[in-house]
Every structure is written in C-alpha cells, then in structure tokens.
Backbone as CSV, one residue per row, in Angstrom:
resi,resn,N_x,N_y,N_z,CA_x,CA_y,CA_z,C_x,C_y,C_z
1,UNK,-60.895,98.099,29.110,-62.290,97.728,28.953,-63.163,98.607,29.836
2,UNK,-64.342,99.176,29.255,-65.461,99.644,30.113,-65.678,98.668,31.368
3,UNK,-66.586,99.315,31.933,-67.428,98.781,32.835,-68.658,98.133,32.218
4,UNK,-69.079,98.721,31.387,-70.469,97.647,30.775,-69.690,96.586,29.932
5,UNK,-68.590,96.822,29.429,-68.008,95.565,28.732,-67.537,94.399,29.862
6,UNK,-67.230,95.179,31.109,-67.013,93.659,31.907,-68.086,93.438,32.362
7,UNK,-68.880,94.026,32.801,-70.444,93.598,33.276,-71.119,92.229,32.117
8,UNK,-70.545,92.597,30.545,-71.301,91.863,29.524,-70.354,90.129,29.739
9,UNK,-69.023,90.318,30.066,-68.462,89.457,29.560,-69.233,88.463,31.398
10,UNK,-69.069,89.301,31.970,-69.309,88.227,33.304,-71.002,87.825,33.106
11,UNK,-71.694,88.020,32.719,-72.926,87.815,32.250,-72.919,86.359,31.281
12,UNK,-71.897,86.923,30.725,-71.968,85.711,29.548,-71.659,84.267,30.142
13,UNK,-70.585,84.265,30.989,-70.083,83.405,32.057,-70.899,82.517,32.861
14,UNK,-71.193,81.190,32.271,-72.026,80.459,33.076,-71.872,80.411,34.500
15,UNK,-73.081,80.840,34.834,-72.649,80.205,36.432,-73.029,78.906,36.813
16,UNK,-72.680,78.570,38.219,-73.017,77.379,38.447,-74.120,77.263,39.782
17,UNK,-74.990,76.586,39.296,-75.916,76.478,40.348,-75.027,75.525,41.631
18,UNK,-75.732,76.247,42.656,-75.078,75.848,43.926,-76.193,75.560,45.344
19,UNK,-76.541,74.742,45.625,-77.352,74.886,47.016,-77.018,74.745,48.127
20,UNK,-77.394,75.475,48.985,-76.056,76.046,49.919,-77.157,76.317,51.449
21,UNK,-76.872,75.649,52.159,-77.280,75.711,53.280,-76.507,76.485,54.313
22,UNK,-77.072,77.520,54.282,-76.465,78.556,55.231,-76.746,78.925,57.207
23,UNK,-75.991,78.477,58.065,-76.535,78.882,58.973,-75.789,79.762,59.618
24,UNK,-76.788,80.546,59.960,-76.139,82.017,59.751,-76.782,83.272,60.589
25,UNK,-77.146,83.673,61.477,-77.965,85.040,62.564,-78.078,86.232,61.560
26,UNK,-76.777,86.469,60.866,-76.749,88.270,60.226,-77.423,87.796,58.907
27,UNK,-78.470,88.645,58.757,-78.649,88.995,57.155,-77.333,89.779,56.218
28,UNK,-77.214,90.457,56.936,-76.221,91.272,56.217,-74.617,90.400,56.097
29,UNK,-74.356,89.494,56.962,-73.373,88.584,56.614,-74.205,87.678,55.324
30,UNK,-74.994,87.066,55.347,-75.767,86.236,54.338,-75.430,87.133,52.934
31,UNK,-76.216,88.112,52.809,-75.511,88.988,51.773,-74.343,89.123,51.496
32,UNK,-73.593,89.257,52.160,-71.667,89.275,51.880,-71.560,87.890,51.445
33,UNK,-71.683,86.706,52.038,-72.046,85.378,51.481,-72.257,84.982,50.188
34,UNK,-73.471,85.442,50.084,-74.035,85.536,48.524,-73.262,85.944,47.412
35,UNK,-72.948,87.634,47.693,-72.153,88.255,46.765,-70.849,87.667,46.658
36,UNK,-70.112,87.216,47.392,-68.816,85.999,47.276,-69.026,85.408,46.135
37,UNK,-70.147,83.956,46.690,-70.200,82.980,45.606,-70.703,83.326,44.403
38,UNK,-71.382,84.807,44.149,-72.105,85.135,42.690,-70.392,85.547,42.198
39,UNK,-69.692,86.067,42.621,-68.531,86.712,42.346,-66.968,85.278,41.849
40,UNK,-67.617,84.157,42.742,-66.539,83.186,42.262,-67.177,81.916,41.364
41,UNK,-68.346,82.476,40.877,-68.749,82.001,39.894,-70.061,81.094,39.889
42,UNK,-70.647,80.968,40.783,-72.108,80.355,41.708,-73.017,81.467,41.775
43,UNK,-74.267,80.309,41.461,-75.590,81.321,41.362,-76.414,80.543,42.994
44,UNK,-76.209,80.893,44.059,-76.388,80.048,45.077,-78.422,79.743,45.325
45,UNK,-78.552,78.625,45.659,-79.843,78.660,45.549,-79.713,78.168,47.465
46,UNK,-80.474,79.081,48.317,-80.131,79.100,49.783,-81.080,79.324,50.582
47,UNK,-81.179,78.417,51.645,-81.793,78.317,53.254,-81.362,79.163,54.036
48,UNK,-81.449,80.307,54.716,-80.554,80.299,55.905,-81.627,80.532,57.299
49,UNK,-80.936,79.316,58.081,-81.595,78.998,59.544,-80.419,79.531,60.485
50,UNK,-80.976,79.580,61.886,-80.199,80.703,62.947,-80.768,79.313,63.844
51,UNK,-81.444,78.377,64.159,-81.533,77.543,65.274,-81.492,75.767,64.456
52,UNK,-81.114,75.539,65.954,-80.797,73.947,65.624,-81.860,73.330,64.859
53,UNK,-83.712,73.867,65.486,-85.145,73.117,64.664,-84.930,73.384,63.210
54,UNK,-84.320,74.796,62.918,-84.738,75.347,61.665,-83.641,74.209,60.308
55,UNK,-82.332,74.401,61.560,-81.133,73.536,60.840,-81.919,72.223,59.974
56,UNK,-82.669,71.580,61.159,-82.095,70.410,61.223,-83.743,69.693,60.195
57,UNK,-84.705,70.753,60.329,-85.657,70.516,59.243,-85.712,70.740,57.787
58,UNK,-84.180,72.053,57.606,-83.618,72.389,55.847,-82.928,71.433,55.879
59,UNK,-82.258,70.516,56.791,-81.796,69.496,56.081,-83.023,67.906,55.651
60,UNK,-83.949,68.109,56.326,-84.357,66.910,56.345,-85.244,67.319,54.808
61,UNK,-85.833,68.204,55.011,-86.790,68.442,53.729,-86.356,69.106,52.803
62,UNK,-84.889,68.826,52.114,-83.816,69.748,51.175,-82.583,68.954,50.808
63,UNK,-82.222,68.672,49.566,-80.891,68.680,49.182,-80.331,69.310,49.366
64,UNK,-78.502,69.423,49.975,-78.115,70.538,49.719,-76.956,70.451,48.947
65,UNK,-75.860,71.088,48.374,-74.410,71.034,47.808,-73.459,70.945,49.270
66,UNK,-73.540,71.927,49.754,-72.614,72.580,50.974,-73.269,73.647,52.269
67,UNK,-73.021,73.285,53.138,-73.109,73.571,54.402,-72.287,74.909,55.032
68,UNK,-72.701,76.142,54.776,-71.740,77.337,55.366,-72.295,77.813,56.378
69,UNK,-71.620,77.259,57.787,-72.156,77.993,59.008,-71.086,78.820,59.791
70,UNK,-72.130,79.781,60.419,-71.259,80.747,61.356,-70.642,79.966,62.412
71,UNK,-69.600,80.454,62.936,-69.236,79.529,64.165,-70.059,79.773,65.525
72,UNK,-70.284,81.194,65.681,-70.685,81.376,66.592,-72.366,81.888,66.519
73,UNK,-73.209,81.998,67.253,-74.740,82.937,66.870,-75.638,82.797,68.333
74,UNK,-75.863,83.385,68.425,-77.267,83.135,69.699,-77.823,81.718,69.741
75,UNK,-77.594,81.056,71.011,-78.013,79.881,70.877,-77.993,78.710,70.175
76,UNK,-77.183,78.590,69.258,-76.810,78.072,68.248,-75.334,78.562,67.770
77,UNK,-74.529,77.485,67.423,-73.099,77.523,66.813,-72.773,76.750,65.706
78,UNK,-71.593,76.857,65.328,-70.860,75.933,64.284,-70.655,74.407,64.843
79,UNK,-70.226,74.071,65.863,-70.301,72.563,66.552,-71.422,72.182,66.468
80,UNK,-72.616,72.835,67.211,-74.014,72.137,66.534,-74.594,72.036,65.002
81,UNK,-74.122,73.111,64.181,-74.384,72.927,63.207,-73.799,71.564,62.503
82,UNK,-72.564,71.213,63.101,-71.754,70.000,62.414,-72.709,69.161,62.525
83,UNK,-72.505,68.716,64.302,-73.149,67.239,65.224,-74.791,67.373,63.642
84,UNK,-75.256,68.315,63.843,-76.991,67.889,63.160,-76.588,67.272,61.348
85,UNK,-75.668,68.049,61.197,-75.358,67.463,60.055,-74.569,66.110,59.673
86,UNK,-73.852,65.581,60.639,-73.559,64.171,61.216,-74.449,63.782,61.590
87,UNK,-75.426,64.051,62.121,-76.752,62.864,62.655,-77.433,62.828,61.744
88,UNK,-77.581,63.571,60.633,-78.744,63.525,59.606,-78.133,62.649,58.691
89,UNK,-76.913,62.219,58.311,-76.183,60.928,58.118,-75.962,61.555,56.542
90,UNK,-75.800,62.917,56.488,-75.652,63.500,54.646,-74.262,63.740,55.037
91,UNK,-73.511,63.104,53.926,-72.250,63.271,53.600,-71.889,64.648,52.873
92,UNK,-72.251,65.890,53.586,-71.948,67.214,52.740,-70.338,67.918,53.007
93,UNK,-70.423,68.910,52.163,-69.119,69.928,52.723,-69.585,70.710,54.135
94,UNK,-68.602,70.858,54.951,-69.163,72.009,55.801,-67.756,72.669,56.128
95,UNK,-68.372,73.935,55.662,-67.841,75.328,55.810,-67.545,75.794,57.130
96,UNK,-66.760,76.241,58.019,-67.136,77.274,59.404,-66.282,78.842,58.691
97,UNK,-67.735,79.632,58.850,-67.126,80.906,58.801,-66.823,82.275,59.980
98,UNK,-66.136,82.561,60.092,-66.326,83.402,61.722,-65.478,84.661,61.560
99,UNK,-65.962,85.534,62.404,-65.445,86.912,62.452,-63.879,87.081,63.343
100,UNK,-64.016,86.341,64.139,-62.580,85.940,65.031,-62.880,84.769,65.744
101,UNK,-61.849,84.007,65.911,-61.381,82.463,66.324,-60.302,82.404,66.514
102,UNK,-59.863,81.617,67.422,-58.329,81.124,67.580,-58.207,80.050,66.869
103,UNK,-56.662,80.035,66.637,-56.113,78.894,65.612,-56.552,77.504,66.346
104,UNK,-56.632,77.981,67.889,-56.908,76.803,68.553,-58.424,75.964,68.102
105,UNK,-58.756,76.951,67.966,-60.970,76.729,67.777,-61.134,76.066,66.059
106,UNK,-59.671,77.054,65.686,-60.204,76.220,63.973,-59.440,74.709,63.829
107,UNK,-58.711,74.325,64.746,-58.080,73.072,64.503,-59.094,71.981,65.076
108,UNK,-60.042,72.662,66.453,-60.816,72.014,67.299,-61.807,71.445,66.162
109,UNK,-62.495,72.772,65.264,-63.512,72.023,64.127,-62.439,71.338,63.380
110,UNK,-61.581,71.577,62.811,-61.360,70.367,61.185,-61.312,69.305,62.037
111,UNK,-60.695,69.073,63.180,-60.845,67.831,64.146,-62.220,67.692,63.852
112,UNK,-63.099,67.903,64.706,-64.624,67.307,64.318,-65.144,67.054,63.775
113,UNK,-64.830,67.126,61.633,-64.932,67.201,60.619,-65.404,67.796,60.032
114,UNK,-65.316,69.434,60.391,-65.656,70.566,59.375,-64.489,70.382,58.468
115,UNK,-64.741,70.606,57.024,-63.570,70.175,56.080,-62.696,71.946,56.092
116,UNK,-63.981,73.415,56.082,-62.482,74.098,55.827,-63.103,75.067,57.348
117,UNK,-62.176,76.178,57.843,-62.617,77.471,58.628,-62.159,78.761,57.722
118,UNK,-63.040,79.488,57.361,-62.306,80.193,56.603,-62.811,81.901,57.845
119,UNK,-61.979,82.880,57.788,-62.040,83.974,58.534,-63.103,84.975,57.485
120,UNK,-64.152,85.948,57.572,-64.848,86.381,57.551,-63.946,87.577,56.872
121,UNK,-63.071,87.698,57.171,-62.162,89.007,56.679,-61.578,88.708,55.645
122,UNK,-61.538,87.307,54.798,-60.399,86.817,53.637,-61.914,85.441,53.499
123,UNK,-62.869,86.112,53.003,-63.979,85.282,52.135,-63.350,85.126,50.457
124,UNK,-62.366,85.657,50.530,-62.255,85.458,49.021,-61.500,84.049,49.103
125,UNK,-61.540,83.321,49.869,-60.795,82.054,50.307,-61.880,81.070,49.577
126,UNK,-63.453,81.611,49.878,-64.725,80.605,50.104,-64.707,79.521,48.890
127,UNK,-64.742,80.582,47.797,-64.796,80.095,46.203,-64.043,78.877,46.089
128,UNK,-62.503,79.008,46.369,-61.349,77.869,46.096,-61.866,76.578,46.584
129,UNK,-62.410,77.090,48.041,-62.272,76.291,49.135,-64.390,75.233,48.535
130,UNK,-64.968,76.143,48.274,-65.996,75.441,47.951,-65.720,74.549,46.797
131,UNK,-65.248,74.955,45.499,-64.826,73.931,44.777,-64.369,72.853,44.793
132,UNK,-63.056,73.298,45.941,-62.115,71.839,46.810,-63.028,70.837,46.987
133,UNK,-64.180,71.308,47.784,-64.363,70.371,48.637,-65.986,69.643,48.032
134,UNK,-66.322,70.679,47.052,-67.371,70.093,46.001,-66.989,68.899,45.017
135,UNK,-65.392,68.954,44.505,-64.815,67.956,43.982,-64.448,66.719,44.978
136,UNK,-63.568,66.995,46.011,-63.707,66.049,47.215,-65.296,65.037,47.200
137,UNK,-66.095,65.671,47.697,-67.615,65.232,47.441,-67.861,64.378,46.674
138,UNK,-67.788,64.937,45.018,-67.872,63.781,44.049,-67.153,62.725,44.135
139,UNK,-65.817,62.978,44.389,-64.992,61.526,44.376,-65.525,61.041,45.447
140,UNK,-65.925,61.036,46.581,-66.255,60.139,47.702,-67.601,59.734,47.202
141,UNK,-68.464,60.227,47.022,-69.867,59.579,46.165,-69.325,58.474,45.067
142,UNK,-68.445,58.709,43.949,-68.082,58.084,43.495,-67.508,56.740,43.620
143,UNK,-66.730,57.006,45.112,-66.004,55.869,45.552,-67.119,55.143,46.359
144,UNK,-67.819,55.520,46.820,-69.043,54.965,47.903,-69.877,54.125,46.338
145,UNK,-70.310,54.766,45.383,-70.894,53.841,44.154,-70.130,52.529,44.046
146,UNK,-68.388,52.979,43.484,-67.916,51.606,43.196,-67.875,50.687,44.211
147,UNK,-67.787,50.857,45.246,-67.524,50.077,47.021,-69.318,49.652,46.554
148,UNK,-69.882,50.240,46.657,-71.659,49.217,46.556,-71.902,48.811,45.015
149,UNK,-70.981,48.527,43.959,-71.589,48.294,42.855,-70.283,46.924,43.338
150,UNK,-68.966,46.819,43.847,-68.408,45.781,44.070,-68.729,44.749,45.072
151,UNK,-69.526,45.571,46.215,-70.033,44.593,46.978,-71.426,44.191,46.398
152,UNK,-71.957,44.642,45.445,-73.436,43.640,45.176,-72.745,42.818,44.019
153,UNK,-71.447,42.818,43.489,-70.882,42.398,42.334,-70.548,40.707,43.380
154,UNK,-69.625,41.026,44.108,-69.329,40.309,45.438,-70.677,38.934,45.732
155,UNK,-71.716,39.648,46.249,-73.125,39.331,46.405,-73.682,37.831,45.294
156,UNK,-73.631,38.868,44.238,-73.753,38.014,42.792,-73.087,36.814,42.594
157,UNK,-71.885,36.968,43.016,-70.904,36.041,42.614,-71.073,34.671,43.959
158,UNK,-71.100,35.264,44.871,-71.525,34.484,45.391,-73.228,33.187,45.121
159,UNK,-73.594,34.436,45.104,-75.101,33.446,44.761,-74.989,32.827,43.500
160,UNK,-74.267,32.995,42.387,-73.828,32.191,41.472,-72.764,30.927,42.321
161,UNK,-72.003,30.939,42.716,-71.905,29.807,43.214,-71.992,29.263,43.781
162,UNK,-73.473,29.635,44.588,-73.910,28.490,45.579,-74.898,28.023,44.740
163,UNK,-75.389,28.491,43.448,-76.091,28.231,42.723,-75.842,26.784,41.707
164,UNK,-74.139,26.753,41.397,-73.191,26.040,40.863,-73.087,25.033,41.338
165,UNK,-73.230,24.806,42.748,-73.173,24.221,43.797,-74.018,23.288,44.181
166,UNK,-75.146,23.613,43.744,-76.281,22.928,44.241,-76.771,22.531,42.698
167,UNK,-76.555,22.490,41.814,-76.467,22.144,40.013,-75.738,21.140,40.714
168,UNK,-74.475,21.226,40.977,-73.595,19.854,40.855,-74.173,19.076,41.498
169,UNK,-74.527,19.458,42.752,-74.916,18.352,43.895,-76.371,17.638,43.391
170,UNK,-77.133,18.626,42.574,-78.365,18.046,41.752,-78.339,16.929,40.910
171,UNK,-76.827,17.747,40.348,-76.510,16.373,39.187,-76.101,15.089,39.790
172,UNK,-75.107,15.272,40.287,-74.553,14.279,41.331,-75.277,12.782,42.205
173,UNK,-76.152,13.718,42.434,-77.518,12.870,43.032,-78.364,12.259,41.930
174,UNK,-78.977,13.184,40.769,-79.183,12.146,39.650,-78.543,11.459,39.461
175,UNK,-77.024,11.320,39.189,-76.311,10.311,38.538,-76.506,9.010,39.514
176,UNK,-76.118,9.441,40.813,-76.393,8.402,41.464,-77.440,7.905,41.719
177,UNK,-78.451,8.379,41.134,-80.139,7.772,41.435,-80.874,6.539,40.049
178,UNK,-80.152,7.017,38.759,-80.008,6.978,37.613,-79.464,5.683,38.217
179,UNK,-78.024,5.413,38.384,-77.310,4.072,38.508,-78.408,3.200,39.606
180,UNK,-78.905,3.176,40.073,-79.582,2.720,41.206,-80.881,2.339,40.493
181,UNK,-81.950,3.370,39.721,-82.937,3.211,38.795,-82.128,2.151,38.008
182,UNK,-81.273,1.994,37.051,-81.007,0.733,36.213,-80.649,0.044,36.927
183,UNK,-79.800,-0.503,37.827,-80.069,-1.583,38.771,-81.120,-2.194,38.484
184,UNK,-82.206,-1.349,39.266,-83.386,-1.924,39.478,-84.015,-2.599,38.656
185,UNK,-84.285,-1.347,37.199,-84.958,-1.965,36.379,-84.080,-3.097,35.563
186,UNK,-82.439,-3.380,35.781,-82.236,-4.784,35.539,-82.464,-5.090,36.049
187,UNK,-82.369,-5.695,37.330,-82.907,-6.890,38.448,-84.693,-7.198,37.738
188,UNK,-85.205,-6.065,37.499,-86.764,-6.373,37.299,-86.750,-6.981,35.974
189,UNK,-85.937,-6.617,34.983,-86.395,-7.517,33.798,-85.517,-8.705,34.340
190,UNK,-84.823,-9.016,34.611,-84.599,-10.292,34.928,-85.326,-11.344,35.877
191,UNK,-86.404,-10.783,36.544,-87.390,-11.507,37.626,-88.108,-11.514,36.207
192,UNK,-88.405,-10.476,35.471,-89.936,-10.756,34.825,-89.740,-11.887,33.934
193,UNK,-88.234,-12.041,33.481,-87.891,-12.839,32.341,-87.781,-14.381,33.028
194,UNK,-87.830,-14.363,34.374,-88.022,-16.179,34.739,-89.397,-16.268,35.132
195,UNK,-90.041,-14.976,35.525,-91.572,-15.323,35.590,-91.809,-15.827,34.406
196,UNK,-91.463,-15.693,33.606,-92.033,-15.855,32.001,-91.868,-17.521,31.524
197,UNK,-90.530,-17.586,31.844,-90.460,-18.786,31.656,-90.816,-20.436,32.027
C-alpha cells in the first residue's frame, strides 16, 4: 500500500473523542502526548496546566475523561496532581508519565491511587493503558448507578412499609372505633326506646 492509501484508510477510522487533562511543564512533551493518542485512535480534546491553581481550576470548571500528569515539573508534581484530583472528589483515570523513576516511585504512586505509570520512552503503552482504565471507569460509574438505584429502591421499600403499617394501624383503630360507635348507638336506641315508652 502507498502512503496516501494508508493516510486514506486511517482517516476513514473513527476516532474517539477523548478529554484529557494534561499536567504537564514541556510543550513539546504535550505534543508527543497528543500525537500518541491521535495515533491509538483518540482525537484528544485538552487542558494542559503546569501549577496546582491552574490544576485544580481545569478541574473545577471542566469535565474530563482522564488525567495524564508528569511526575515531576517545577513546583508542581504527579503526587500533587493526584491529592487535587482526590480532593476535587472526581472519580477519573490518572495517568503518571515520567522520563525516569524508580520502580520504587512507581509502586509509591499506584499505592496512592494513580491507576497506571507509564515511562516516557515506551508511550506506546498510553493507548492500551487509557482504554483499560476508560473501561474500568465505566464499570465503576455503572456500579456506583446500581448501588444508588438499589439503595433508593431500599428507601422505597421501606417507606412503602411504613406506609402499610400505618393503613393497618388506621384500619385497626377504625375497626375498633366502629365496634365502640355501635355499642353506643345500641345502648342509645335502647334508652330512646324506654324514653318512648
């Protein structure tokens, strides 16, 4: 195949929109970034902030898909990038990407709950690894729906039978008010019936 014939066929190839919160110092890493996910099949729609204010305001005023931060940058790192994304209480993916790390530093994040570390030298990892954890995502949204569609199910059921509950005890009390009303009104026709006489 040519080159314009694979150029046509990857064209044809839907991509997938992706929003992607990048924190990140290098432009020129951002670009390598980019060209990744256009390459594993994402058309990325992207922020990229270099400080904790910038972080922590693309998250507040932005949806995002996934979270790809550098580990390391001026004043700003991958640990802070996590903590802001744990305090902002969004259940996203987060990425750590870095130029060198010890095995020690990448076990330190998945401990903290960065889900992957991928090395800067083997980005062709990103693609797999974004999908992974984009599917991961859905099922936990998913499971977080059924967990709140069973606990208001839960909810319901309850207030139906305290609802049941207080029907019976309604009835209950009529019946017994009912027996008490005829009482009465025998005893009363029977006074009215010797008044009479």
């Amino acid at each position: 195949t040519s080159p314009n014939e694979t150029d046509s066929a990857e064209a044809i190839v839907a991509k997938k929109p992706l929003r992607v919160l990048i924190a990140e110092d290098s432009e020129n890493d951002v670009i390598i970034l980019l060209h990744t996910l256009r390459k594993a099949g994402y058309e990325p729609v992207y922020e990229r902030v270099s400080t904790a204010p910038a972080m922590k305001a693309a998250l507040e005023q932005q949806t995002w898909d996934i979270v790809i931060s550098d580990y390391e940058m001026p004043n700003f790192g991958g640990f802070e990038a996590l903590q802001l994304l744990k305090e902002s209480g969004r259940d996203l993916p987060f990425i750590l990407v870095s130029a060198v790390v010890s095995e020690e530093r990448a076990v330190m994040a998945m401990k903290a709950g960065a889900q992957d570390y991928i090395m800067k030298r083997k980005l062709t990892r990103l693609g797999p690894a974004i999908e992974r954890e984009l599917c991961e995502a859905q099922t936990r949204v998913a499971r977080k729906a059924a967990e709140d569609a069973l606990r208001q199910s839960e909810v319901n059921l309850q207030h139906t039978q305290k609802m049941e509950a207080v029907g019976r005890l309604a009835a209950s009390v009529a019946h017994d008010f009912n027996n008490v009303l005829t009482a009465i009104l025998g005893h009363s026709d029977m006074l009215l019936g010797q008044c009479d006489a």
